[in-house]
mmCIF file as Biopython writes it, N, C-alpha, C and O atoms, coordinates in Angstrom:
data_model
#
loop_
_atom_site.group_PDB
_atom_site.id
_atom_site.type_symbol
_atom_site.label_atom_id
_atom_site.label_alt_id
_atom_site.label_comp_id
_atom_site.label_asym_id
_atom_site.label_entity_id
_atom_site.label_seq_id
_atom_site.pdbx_PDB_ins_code
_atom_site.Cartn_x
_atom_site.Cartn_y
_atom_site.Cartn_z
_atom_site.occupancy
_atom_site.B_iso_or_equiv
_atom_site.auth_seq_id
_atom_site.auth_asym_id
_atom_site.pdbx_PDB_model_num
ATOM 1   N N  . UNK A ? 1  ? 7.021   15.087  114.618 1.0 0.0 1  A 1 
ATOM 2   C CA . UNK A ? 1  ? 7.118   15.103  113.167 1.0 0.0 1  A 1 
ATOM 3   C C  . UNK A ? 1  ? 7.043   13.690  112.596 1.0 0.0 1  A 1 
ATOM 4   O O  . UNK A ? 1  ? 6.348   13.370  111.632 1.0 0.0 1  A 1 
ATOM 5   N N  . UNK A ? 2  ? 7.849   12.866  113.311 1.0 0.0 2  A 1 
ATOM 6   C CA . UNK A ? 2  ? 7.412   11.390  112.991 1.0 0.0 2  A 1 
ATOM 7   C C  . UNK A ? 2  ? 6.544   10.379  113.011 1.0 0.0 2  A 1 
ATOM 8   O O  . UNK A ? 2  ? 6.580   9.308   112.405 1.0 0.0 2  A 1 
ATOM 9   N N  . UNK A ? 3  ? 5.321   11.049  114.179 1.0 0.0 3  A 1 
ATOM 10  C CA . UNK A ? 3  ? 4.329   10.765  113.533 1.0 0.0 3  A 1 
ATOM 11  C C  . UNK A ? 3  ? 3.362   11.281  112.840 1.0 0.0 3  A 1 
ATOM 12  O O  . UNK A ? 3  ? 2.444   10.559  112.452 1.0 0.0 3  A 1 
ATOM 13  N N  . UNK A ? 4  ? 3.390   12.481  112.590 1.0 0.0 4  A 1 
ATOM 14  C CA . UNK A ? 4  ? 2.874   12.777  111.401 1.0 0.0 4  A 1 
ATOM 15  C C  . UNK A ? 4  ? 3.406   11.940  110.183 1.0 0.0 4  A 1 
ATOM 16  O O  . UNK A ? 4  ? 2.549   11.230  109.657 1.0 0.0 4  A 1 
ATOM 17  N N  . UNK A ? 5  ? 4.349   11.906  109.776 1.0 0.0 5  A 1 
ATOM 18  C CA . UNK A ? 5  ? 4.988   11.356  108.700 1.0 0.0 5  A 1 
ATOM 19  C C  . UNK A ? 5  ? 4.225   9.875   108.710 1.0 0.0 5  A 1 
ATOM 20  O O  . UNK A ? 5  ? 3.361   9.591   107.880 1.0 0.0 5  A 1 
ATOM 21  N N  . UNK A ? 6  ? 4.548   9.206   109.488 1.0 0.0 6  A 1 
ATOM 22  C CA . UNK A ? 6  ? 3.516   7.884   110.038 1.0 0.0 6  A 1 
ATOM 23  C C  . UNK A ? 6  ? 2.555   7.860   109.317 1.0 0.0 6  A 1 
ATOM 24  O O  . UNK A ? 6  ? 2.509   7.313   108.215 1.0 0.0 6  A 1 
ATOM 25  N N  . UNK A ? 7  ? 1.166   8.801   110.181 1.0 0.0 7  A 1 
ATOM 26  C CA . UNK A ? 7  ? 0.301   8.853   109.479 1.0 0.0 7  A 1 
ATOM 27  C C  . UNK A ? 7  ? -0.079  9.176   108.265 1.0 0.0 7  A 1 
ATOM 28  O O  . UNK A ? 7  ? -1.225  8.850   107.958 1.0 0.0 7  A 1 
ATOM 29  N N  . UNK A ? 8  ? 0.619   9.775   107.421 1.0 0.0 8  A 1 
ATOM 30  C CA . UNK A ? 8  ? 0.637   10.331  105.880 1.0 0.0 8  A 1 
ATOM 31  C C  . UNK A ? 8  ? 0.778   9.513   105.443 1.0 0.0 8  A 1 
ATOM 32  O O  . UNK A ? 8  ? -0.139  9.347   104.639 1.0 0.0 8  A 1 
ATOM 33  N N  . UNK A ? 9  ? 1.871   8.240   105.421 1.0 0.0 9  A 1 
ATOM 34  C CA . UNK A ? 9  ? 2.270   7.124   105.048 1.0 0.0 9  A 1 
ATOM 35  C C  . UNK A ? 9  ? 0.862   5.638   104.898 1.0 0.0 9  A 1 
ATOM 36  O O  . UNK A ? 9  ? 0.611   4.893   103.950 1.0 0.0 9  A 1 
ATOM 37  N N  . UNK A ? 10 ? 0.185   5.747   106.402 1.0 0.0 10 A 1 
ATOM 38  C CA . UNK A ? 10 ? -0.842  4.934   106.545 1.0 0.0 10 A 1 
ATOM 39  C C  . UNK A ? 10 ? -2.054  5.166   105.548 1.0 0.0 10 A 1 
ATOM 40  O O  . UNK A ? 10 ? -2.733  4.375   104.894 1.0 0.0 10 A 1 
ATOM 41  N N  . UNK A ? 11 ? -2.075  6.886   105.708 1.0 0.0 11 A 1 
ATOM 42  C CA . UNK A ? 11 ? -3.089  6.894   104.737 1.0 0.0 11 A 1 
ATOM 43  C C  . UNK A ? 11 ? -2.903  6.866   103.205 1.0 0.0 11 A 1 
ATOM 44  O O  . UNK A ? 11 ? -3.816  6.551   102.442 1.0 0.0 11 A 1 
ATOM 45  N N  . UNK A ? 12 ? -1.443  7.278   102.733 1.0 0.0 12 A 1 
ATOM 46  C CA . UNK A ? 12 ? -1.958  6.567   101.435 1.0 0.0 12 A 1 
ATOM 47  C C  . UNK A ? 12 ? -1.610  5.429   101.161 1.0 0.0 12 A 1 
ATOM 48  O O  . UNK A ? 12 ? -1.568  5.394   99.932  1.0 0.0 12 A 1 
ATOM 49  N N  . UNK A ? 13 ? -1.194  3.995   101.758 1.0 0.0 13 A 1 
ATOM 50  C CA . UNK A ? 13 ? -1.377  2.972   101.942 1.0 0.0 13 A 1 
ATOM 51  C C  . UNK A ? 13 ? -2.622  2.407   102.258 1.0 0.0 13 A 1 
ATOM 52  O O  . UNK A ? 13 ? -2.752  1.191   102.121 1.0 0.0 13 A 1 
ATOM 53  N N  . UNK A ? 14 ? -3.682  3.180   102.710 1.0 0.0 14 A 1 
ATOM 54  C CA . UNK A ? 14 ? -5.354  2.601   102.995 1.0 0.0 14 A 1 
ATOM 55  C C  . UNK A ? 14 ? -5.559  3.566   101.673 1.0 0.0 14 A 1 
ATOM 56  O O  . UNK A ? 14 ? -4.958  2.917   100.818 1.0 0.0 14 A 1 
ATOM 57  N N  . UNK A ? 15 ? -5.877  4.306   101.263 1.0 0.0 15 A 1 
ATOM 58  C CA . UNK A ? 15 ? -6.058  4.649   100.229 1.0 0.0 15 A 1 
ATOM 59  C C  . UNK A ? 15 ? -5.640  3.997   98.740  1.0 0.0 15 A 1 
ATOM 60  O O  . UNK A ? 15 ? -6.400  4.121   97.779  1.0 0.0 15 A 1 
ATOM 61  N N  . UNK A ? 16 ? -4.749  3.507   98.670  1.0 0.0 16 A 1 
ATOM 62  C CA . UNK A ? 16 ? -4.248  2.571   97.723  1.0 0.0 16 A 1 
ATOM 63  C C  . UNK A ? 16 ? -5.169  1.111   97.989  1.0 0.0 16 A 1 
ATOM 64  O O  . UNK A ? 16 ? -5.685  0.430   97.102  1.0 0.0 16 A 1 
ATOM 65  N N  . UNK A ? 17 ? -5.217  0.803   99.743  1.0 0.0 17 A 1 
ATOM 66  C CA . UNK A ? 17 ? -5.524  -0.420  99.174  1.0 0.0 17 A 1 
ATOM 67  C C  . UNK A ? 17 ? -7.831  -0.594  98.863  1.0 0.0 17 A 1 
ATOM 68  O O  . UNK A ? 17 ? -8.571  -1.495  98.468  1.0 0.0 17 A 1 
ATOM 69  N N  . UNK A ? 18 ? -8.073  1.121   99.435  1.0 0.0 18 A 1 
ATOM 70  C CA . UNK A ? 18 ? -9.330  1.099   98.916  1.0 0.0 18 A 1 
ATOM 71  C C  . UNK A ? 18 ? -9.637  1.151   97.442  1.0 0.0 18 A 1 
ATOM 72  O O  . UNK A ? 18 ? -10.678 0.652   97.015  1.0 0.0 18 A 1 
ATOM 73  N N  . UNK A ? 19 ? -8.532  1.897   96.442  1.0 0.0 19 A 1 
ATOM 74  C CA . UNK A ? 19 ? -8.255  1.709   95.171  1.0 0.0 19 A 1 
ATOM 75  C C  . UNK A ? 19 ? -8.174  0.851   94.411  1.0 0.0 19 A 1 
ATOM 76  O O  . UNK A ? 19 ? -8.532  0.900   93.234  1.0 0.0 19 A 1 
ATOM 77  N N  . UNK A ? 20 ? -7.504  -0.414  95.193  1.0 0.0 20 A 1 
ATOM 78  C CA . UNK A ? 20 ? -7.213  -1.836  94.620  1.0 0.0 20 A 1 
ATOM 79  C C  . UNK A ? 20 ? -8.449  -2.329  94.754  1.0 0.0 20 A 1 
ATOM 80  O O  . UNK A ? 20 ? -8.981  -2.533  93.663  1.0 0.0 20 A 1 
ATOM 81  N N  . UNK A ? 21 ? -9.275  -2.666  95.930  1.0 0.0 21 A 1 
ATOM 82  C CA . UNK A ? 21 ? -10.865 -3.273  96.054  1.0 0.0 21 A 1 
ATOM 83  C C  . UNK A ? 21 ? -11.584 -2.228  95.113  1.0 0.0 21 A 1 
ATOM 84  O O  . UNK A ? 21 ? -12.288 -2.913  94.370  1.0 0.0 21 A 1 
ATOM 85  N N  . UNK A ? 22 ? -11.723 -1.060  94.830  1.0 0.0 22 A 1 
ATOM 86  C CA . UNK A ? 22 ? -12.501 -0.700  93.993  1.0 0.0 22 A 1 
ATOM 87  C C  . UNK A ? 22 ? -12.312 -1.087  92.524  1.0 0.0 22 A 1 
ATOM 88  O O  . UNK A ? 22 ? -13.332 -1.289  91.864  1.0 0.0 22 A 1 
ATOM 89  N N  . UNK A ? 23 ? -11.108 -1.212  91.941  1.0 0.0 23 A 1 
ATOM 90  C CA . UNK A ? 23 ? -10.364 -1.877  90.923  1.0 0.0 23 A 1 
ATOM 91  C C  . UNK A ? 23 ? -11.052 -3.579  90.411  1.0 0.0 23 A 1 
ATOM 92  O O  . UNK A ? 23 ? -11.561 -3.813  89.315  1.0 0.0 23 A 1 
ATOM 93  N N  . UNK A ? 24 ? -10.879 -4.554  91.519  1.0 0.0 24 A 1 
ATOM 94  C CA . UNK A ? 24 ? -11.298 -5.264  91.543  1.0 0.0 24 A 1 
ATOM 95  C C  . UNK A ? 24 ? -12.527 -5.711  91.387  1.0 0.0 24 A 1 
ATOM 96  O O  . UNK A ? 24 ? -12.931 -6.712  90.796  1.0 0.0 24 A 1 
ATOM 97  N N  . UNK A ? 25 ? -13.293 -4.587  92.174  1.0 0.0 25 A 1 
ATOM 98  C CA . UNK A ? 25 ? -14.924 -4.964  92.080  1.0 0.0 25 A 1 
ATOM 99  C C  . UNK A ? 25 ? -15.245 -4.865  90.820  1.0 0.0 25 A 1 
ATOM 100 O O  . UNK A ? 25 ? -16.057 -5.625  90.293  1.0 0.0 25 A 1 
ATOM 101 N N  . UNK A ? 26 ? -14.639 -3.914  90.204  1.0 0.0 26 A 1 
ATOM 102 C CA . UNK A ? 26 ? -14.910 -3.519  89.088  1.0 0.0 26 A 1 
ATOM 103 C C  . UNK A ? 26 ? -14.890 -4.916  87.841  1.0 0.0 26 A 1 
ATOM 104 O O  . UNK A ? 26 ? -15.731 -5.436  87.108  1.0 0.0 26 A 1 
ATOM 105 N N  . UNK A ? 27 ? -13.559 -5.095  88.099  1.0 0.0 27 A 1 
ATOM 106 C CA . UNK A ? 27 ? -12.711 -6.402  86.876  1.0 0.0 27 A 1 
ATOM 107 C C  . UNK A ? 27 ? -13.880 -7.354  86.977  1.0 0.0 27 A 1 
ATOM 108 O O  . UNK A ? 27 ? -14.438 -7.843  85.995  1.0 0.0 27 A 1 
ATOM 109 N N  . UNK A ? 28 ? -14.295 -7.641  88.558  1.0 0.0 28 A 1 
ATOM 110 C CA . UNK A ? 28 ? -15.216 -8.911  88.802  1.0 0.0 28 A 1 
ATOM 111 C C  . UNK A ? 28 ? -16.694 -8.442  88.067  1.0 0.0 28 A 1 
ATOM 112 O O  . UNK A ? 28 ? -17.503 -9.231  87.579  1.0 0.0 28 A 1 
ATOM 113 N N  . UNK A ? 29 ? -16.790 -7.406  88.102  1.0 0.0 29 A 1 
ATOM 114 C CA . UNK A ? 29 ? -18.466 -6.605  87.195  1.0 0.0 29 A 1 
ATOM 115 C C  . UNK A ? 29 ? -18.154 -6.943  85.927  1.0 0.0 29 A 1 
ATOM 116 O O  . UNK A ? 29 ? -19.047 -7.618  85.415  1.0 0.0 29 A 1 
ATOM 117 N N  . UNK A ? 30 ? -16.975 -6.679  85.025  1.0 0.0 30 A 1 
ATOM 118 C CA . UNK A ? 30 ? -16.723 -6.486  83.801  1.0 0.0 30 A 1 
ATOM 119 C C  . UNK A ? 30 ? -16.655 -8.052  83.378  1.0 0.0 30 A 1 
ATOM 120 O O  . UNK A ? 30 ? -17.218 -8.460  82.362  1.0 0.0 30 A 1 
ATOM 121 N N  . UNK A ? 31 ? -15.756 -9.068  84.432  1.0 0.0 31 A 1 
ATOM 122 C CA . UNK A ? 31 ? -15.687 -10.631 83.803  1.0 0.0 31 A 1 
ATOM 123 C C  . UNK A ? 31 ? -17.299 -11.155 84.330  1.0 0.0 31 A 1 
ATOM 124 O O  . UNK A ? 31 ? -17.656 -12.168 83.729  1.0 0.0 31 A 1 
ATOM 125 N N  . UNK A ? 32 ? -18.063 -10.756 85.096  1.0 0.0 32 A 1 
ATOM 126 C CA . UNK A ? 32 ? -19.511 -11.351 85.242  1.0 0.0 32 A 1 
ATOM 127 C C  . UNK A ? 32 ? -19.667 -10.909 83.790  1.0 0.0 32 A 1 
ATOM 128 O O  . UNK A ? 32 ? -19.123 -11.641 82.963  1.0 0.0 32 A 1 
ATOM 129 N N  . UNK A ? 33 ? -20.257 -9.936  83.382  1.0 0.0 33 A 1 
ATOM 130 C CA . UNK A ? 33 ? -20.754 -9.345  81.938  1.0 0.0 33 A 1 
ATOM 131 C C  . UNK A ? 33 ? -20.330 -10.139 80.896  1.0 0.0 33 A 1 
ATOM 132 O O  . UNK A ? 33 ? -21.233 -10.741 80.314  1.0 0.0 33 A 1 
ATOM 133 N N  . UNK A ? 34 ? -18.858 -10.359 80.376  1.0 0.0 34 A 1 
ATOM 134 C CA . UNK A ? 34 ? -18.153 -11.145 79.793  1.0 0.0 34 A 1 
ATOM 135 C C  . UNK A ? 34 ? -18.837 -12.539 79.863  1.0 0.0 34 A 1 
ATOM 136 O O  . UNK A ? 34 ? -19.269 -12.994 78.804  1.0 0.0 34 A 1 
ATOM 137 N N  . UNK A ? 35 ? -18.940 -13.057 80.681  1.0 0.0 35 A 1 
ATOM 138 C CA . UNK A ? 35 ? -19.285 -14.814 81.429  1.0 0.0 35 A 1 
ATOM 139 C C  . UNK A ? 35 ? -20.416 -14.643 80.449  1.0 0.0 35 A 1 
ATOM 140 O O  . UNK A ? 35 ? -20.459 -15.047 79.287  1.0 0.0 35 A 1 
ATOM 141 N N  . UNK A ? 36 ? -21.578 -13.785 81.316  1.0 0.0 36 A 1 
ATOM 142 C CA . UNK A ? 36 ? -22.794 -13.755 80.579  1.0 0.0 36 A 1 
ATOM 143 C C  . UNK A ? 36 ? -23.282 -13.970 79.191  1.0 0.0 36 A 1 
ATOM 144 O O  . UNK A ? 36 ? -24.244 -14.532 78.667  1.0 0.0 36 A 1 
ATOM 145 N N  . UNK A ? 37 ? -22.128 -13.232 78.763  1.0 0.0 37 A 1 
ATOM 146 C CA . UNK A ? 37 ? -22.323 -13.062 77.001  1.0 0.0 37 A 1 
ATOM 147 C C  . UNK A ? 37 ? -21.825 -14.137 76.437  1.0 0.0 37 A 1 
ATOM 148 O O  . UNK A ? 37 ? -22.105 -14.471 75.285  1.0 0.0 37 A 1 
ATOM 149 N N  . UNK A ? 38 ? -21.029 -14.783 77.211  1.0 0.0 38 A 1 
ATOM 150 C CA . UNK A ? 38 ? -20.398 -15.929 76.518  1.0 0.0 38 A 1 
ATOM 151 C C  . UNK A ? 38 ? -21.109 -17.166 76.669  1.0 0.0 38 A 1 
ATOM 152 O O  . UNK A ? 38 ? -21.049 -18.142 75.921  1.0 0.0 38 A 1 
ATOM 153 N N  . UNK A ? 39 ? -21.802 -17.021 77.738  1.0 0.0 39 A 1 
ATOM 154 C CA . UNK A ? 39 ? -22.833 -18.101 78.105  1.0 0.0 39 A 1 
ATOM 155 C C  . UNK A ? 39 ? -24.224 -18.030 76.777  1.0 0.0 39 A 1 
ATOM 156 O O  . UNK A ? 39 ? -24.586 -18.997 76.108  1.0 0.0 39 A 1 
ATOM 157 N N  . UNK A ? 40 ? -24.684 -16.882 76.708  1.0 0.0 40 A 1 
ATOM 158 C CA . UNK A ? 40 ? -25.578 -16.888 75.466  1.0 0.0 40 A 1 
ATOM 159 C C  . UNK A ? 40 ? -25.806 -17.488 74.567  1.0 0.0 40 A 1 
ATOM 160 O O  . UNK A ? 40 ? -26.657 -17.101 73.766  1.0 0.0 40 A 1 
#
């Protein structure tokens, strides 16, 4: 049972931290765009 519990735990801890890099990629797309326009 404990490791199941384990693993439930791991995965939404990798799941969170694929959330955070997708998060990010994102912010970094949105401040490129930003840069751009401001550069204009």
């Amino acid at each position: 049972m404990a490791a199941l519990e384990k693993k439930i735990v791991n995965a939404k801890q990798f799941n969170r931290k694929v959330e955070l890099n997708a998060e990010i990629k994102l912010l970094r797309k949105e401040l490129r765009e930003l840069w751009q326009c401001l550069l204009k």
